[in-house]
N, C-alpha and C positions, 0 to 999 in steps of 0.2 A: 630465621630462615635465610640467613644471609643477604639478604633483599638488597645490599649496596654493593655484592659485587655480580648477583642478579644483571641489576644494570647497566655493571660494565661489560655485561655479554650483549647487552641490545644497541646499538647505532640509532634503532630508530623507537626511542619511547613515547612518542606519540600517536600509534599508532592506531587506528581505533580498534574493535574485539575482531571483524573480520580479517582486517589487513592484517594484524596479527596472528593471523593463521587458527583462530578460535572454530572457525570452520572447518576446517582438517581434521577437527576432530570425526569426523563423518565419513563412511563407505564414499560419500561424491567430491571427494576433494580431489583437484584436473593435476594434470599432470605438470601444466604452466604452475601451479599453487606450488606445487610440489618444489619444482623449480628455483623458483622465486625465492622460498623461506631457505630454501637451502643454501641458494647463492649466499645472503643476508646473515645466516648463521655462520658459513667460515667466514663472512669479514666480519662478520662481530665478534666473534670468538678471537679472532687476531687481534683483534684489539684491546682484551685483557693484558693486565698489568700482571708478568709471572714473575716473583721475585725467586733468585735460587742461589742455592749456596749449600755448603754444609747440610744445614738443619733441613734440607730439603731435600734431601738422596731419597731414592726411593727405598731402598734397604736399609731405612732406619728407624723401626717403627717396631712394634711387639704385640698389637691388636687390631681388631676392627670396632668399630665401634657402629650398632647396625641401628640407626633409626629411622622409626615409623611414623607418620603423624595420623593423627585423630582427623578427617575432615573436616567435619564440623567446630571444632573446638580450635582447629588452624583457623579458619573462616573467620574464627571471634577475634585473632589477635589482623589477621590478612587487613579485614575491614575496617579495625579501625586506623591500621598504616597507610591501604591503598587506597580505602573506597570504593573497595568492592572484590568480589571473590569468583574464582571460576572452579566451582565446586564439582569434584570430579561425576559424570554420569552416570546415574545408576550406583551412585557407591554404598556399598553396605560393610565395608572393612576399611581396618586402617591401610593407607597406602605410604609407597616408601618416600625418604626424606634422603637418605644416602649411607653407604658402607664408609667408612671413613677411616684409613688406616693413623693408626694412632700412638704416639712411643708414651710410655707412663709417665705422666705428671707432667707433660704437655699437651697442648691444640696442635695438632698437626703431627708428621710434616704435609705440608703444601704445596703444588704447583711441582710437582718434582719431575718434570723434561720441558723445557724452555722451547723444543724445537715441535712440542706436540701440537695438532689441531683438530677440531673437532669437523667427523666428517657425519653428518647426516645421513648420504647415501650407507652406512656402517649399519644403523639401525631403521633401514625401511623395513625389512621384516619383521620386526619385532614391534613398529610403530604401534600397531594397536592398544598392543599390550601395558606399552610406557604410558599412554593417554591415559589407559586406565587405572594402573596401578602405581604410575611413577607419575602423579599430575602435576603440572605445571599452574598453581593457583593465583599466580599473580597476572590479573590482566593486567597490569602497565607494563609489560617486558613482552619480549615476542616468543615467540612459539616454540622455537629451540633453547630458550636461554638458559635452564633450568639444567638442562642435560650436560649441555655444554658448560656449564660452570661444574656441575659433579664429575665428568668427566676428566677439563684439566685440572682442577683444583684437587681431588682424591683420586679419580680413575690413573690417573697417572703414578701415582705413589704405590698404587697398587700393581700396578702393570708384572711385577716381580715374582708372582701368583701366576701358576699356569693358567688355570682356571680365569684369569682376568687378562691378560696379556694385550689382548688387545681390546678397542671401543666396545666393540660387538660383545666380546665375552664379559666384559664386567658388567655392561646394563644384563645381558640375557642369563650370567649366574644370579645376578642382584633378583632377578624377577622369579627367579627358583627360590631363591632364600627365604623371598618374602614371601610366597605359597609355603615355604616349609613352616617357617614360626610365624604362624598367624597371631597374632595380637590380640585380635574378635575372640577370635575360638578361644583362649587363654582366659579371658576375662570373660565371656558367657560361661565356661566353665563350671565359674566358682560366683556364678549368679550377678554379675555386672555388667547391668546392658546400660546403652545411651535413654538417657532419659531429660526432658527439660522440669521436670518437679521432683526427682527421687537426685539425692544427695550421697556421699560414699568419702569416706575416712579415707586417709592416704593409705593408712597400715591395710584398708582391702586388698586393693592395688597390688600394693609390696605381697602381700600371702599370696595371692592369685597366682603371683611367678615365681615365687618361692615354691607353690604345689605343682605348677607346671614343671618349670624347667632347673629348679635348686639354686634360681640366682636373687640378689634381688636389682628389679630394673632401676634408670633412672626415669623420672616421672618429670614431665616440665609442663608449668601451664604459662596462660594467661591471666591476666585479669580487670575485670573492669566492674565499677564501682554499684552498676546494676543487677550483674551476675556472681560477682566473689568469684573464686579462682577456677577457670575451666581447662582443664587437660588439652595439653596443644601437642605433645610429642611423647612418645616411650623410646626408651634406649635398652638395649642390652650389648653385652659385649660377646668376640666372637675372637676365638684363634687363628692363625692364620689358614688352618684347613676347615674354617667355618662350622665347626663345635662350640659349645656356648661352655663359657667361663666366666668368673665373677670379676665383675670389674674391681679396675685399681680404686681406691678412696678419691684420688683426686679429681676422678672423675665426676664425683656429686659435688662438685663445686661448682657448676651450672649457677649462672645470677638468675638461670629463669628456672630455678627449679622448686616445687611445687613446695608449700608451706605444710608441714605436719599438724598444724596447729590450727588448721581451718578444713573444712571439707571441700571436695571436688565435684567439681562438677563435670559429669561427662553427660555432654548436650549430645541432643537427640531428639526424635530418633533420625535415623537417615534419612537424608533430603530425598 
């Protein structure tokens, strides 16, 4: 989940769950709150390290790359890095992870406008929405930090997309995309739901979205030595006019990506 440069979006990581803005997540959160986390997000946001160059244009990329994470199954790997999870409210689907434009047989490119920042007032409207479907699960970071690292880090690369061009349009298509290819629905489908004692082959998985949508995703877990390996993220790949395409090979070269050779575990049910 990128958790180390997470960090370099927060100034203040010690802050505790409220000062963090964990409250906000609520109809009562004042207008000083408001205030406050925002001021705190553009200087923390300014304070990422954006390297650029070349491999960093934004028109130099040939996909997206759209992932989703499992809540539950994020929580298994979240816990044992942070010590603890802020499990989105109410969640019964996967929520998103980030669109991420992508040139083939590379990560990235990265960070691509040097002079961007990330403005919070951009996404008050849509706030809601982000809580719940874009969560931010890491309580040691602050309450923008999540966004604000998707934002400069991919939102930017993307910016070349009408449709994304600016902050506002890449979370508020992002939040369309992820209603359109639900994940949940994809794998209830074909009879995979979360479960904490029912187990499932990787090759389900891969047929699920092969019946759905004729690709096959990438599958990444976690794992820990009391659970065996549990599904932490799904990937699929998307054109630049957000139609789904089969990813490059190089793309399953993921180090966290799920083992063939063992079952998954997709824990459940919803918190």
């Amino acid at each position: 989940i990128h958790s180390h440069t997470l960090r370099s979006c927060s100034l203040i990581r010690n802050l505790s769950a409220t000062a963090a803005g964990r409250t906000c997540q609520t109809s009562g959160m004042s207008t000083k709150g408001v205030t406050i986390l925002a001021t705190i997000a553009v200087l923390s946001c300014a304070a990422q390290a954006r390297p650029f160059g070349a491999k960093y244009r934004a028109d130099v990329w040939d996909f997206f790359l759209f992932v989703q994470e499992h809540p539950s199954g994020n929580c298994e790997s979240i816990n044992q890095a942070h010590g603890g999870c802020a499990f989105p409210k109410n969640a019964s689907t996967f929520t998103m992870h980030g669109i991420w434009p992508t040139l083939t047989g590379t990560l990235g490119p990265n960070f691509c406008d040097p002079s961007a920042i990330f403005d919070p007032s951009e996404i008050e409207s849509i706030l809601p929405a982000l809580v719940a479907g874009w969560t931010n699960m890491l309580l040691d970071t602050s309450f923008y930090s999540f966004w604000c690292h998707e934002w400069l880090k991919h939102g930017t690369c993307a910016s070349g997309i009408a449709e994304m061009s600016t902050e506002f349009k890449f979370f508020n298509t992002t939040l369309g995309l992820l209603e359109k290819y639900n994940f949940t629905s994809v794998l209830e489908s074909n009879d995979i739901t979360p479960s904490n004692t029912t187990t499932y082959p990787m090759a389900a998985f891969t047929k699920a979205f092969q019946n759905v949508y004729g690709v096959e995703p990438l599958l990444e877990c976690t794992s820990s030595s009391s659970t065996g390996q549990v599904l932490q993220q799904v990937s699929i790949c998307l054109q630049k006019d957000f139609t789904i395409m089969a990813c490059d090979k190089s793309v399953f070269s993921s180090s966290s990506i799920c083992k063939s050779t063992e079952d998954i575990h997709y824990v459940g049910p919803w918190y």
